[in-house]
Phi, psi and omega in degrees: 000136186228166195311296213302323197289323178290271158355348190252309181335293191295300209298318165311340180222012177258152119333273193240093187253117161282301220222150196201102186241106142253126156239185195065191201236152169095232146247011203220104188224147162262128179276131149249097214237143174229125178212144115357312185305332175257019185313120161085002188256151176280168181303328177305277188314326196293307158324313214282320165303292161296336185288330192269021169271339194258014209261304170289028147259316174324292207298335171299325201095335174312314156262166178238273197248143172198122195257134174240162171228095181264115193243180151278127164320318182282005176257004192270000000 
């Protein structure tokens, strides 16, 4: 799994991303995200949305880990 296939993943499914970060390597990477898309969603929801973008690379194994920090424009 490399950063671009994870950005390509998020981008596919997001709307309005200002700000878009993956780093690491391997199977263990962190996401950073700014979106319009999380305006009014909890923090709860905001993880839930992405992770179920990733659920069939988890189970897989293909990841291991993904740490995320999902923000709102009025939160960056």
């Amino acid at each position: 799994m490399d950063n671009n296939k994870l950005q390509e993943i998020i981008e596919s499914y997001l709307d309005d991303v200002s700000d878009l970060s993956v780093s690491g390597r391997d199977c263990n990477f962190s996401i950073k995200i700014v979106s319009k898309d999380f305006t009014n969603m909890s923090i709860l929801q905001r993880h839930k949305s992405i992770m179920k973008l990733f659920s069939d690379l988890l189970q897989s194994g293909e990841l291991h880990a993904i740490s995320l920090d999902l923000k709102s424009p009025s939160e960056a």
